[in-house]
N, CA, C and O of each residue as an XYZ file, in Angstrom:
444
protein
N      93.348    102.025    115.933
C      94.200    101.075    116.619
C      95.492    101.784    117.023
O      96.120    102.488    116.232
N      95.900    101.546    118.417
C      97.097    102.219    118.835
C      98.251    101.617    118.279
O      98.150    100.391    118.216
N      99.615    102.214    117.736
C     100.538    102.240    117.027
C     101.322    100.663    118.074
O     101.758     99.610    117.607
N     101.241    101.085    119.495
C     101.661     99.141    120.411
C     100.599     98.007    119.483
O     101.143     97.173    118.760
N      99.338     98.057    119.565
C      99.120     96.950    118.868
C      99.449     96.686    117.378
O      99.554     95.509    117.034
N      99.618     97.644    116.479
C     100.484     97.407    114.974
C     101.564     96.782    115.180
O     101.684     95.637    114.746
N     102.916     97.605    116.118
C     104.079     96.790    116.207
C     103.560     95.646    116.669
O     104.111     94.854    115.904
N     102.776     94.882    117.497
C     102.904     93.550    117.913
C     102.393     92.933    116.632
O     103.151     92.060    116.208
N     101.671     93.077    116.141
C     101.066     92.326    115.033
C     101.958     92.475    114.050
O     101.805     91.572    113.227
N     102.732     93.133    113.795
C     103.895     93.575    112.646
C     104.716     92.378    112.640
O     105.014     91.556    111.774
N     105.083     92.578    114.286
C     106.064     91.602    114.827
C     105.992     90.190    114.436
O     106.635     89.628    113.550
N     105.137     89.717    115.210
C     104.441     88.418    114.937
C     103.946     87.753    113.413
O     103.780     86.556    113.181
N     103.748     89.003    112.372
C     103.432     88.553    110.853
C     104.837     88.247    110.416
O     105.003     87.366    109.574
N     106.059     89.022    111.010
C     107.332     88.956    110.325
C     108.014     87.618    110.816
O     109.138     87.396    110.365
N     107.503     86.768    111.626
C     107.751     85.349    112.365
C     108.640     85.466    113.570
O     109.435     84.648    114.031
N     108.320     86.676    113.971
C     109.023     87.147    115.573
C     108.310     86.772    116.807
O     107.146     87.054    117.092
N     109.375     85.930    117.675
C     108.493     85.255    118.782
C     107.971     86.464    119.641
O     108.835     87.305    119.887
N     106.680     86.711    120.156
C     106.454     87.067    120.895
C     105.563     86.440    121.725
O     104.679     85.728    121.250
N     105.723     86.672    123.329
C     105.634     85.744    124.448
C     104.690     86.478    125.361
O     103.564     86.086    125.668
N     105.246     87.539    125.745
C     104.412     88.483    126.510
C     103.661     89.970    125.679
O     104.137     90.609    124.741
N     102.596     90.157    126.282
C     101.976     91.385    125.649
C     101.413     92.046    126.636
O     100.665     91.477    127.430
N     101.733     93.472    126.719
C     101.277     94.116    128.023
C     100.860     95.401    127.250
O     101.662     96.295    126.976
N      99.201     95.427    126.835
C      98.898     96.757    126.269
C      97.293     97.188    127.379
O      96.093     97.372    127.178
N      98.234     97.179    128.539
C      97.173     97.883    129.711
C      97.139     98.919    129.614
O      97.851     99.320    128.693
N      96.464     99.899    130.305
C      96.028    101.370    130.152
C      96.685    101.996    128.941
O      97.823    102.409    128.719
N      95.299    101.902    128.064
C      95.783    102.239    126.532
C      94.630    103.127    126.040
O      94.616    103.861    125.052
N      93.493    102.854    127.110
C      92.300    103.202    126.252
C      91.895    102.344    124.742
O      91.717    103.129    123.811
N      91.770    101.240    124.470
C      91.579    100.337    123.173
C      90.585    100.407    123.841
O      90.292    100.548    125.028
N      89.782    100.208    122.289
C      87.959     99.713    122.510
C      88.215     98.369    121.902
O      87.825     97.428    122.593
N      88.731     98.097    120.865
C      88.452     97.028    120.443
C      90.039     95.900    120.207
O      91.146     96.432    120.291
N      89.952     94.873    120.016
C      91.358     93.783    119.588
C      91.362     93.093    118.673
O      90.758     92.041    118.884
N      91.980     93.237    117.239
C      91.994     93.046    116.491
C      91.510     91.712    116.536
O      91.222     91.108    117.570
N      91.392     91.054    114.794
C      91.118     89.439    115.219
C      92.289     88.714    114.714
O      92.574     87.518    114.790
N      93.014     89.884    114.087
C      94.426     89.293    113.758
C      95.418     88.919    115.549
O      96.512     88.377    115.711
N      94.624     89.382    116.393
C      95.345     88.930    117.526
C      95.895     87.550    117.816
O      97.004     87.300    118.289
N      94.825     86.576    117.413
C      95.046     85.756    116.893
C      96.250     85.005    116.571
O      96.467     83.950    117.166
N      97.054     85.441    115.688
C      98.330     85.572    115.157
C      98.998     84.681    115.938
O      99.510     83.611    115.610
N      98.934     85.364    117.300
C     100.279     85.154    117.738
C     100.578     83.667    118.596
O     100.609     83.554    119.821
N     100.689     83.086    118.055
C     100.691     81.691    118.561
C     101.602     81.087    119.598
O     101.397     80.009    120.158
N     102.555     81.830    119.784
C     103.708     81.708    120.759
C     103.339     82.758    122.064
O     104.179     82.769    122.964
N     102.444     83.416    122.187
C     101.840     84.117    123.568
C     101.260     83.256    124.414
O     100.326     82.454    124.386
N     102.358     83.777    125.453
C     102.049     83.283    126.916
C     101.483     84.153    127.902
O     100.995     83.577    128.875
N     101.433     85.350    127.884
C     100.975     86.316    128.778
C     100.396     87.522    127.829
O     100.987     88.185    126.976
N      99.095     87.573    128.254
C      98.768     89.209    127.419
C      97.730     89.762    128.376
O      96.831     89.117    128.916
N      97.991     91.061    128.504
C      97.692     92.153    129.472
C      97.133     92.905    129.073
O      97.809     93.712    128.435
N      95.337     93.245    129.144
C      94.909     93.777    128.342
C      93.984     94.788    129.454
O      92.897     95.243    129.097
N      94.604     95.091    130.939
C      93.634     95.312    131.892
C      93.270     97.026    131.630
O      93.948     97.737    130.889
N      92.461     97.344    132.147
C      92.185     98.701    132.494
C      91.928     99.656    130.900
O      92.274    100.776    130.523
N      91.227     98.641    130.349
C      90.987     99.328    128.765
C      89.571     99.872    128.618
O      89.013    100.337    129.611
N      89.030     99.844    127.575
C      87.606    100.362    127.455
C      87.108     99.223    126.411
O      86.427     99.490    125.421
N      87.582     97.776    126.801
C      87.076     96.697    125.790
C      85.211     96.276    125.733
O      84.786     96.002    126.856
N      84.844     96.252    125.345
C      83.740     95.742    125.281
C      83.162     94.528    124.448
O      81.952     94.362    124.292
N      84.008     93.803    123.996
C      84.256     92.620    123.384
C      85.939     91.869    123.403
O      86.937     92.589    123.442
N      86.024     90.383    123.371
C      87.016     90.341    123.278
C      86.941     89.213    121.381
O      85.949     88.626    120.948
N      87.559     89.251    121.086
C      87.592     88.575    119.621
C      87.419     86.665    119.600
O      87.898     85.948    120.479
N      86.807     86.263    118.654
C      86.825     85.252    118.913
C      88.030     84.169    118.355
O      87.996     82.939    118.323
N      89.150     85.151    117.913
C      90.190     84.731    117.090
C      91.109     84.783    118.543
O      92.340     84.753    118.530
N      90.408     84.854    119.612
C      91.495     84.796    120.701
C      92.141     82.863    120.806
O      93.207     82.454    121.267
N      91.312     82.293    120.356
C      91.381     80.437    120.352
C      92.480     80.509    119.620
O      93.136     79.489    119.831
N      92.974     81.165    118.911
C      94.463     81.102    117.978
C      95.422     81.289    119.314
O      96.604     81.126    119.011
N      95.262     81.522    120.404
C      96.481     81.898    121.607
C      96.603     80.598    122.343
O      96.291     80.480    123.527
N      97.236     79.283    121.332
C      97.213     78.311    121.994
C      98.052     78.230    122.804
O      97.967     77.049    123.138
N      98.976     78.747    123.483
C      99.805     78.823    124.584
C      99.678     79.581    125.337
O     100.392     79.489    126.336
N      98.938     80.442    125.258
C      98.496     81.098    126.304
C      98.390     80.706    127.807
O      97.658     79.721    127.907
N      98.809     81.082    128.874
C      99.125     80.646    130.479
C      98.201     81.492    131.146
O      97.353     81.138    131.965
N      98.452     82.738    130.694
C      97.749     84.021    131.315
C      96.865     85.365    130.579
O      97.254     86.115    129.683
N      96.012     85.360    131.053
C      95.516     86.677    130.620
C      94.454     87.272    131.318
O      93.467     86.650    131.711
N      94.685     88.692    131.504
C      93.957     89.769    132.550
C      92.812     90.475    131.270
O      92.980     90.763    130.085
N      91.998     90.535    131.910
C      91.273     91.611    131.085
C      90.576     92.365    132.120
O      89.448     92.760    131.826
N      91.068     92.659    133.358
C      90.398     93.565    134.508
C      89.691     94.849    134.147
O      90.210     95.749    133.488
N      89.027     94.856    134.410
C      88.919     96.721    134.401
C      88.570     97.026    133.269
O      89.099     98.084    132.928
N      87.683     96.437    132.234
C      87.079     96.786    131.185
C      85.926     96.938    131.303
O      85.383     97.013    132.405
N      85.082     97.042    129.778
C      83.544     96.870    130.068
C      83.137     95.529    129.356
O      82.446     95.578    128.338
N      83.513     94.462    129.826
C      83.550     93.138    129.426
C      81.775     93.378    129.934
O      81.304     94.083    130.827
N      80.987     92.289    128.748
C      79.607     92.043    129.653
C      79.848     90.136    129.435
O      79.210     89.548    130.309
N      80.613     89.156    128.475
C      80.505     88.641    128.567
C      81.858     88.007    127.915
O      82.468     88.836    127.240
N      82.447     86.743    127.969
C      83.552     86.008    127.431
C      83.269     85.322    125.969
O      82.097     84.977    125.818
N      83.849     85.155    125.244
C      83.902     84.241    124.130
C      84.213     83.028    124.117
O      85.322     82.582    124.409
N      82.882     82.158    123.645
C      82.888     80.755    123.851
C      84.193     80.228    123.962
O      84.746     79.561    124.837
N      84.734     80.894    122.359
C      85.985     80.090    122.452
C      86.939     80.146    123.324
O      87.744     79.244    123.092
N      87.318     80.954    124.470
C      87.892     80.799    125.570
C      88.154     79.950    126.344
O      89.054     79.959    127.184
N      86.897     78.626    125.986
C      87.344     77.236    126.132
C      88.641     76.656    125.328
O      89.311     75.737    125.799
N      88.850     77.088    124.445
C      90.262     76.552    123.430
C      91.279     77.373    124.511
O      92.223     76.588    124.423
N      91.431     77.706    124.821
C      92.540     78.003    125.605
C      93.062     76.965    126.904
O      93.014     77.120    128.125
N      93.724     75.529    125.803
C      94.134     74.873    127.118
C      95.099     74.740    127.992
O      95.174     73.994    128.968
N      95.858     75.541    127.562
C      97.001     75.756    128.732
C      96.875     77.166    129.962
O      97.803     77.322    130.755
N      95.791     78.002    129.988
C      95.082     79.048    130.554
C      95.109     78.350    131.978
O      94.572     77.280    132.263
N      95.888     79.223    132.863
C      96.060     78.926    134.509
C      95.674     80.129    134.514
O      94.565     79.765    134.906
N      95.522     81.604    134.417
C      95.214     82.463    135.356
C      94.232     83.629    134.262
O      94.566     84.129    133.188
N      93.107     83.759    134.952
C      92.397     84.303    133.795
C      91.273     85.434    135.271
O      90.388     85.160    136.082
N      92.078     86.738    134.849
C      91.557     87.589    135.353
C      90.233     88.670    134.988
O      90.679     89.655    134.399
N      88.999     88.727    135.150
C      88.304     89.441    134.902
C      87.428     90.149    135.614
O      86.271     90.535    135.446
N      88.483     90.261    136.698
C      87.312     91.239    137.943
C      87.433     92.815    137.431
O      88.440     93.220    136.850
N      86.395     93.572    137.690
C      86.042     94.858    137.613
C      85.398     95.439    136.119
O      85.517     96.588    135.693
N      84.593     94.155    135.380
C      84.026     93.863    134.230
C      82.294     93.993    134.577
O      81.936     94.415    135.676
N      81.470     93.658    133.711
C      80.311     93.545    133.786
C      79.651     91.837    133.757
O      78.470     91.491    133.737
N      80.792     91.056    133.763
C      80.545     89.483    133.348
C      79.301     89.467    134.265
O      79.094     90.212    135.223
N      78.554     88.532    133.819
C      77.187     88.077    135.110
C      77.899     86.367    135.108
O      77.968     85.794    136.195
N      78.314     85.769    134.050
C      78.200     84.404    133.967
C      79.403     84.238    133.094
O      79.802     85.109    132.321
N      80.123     82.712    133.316
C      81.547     82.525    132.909
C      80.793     80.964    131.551
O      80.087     80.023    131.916
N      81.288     81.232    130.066
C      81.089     80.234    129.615
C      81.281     79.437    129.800
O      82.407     79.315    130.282
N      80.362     77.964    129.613
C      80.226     76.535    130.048
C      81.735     75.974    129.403
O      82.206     74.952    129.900
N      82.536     76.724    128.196
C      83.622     76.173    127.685
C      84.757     76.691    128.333
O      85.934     76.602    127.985
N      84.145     77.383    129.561
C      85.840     77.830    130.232
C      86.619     76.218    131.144
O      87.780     75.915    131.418
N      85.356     75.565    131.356
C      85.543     74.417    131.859
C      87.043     73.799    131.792
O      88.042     73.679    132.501
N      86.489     73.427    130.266
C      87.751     72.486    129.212
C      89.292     73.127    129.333
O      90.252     72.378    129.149
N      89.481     74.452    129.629
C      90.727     75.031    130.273
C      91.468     74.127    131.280
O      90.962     73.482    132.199
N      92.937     74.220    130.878
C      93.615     72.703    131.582
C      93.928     73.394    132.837
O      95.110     73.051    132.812
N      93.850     74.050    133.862
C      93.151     74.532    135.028
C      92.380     75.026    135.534
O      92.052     76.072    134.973
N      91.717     74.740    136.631
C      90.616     75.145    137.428
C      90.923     76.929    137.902
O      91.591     77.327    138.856
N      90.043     77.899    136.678
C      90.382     79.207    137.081
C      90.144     79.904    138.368
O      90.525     81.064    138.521
């Protein structure tokens, strides 16, 4: 795990708001499930990585507005990505997705 995602998670265990997260071109394979955590994220930037999963502890990002995951090797989303109801902009072009879960629906905008 790269030493940016420790400090954010450091951050966030010590009860530090964090809002935005921008850990694009990092080369990460994987995202913790402590990502989770951070309950006060509104934006996280995870484009141009080497992800091939995203965690299913992402449903802990109940404020979440935005999030990119461009440019990975996404093959598919996590159900729970439906819990994300405040999600207006949800980027995943240049992935392997074939099909968007039936729970992206329930997202309180039309992505």
């Amino acid at each position: 795990m790269r030493n940016g995602v420790v400090a954010i998670l450091k951050e966030a265990e010590s009860g530090g708001a964090v809002e935005r997260v921008n850990l694009s071109d990092r080369q990460l394979r994987l995202i913790p499930e402590s990502i989770g955590r951070l309950h006060g994220l509104l934006v996280l930037n995870l484009s141009q990585n080497q992800l091939e999963v995203l965690p299913d502890s992402i449903a802990g990002l109940e404020k979440l507005e935005e999030l990119d995951v461009s440019s990975n090797l996404l093959v598919f989303l996590p159900d729970s990505i439906g819990l994300l109801r405040n999600l207006k902009f949800l980027n995943v072009s240049a992935n392997k997705v074939k099909a968007r879960p039936e729970s992206i629906a329930l997202c309180r905008r039309k992505l």
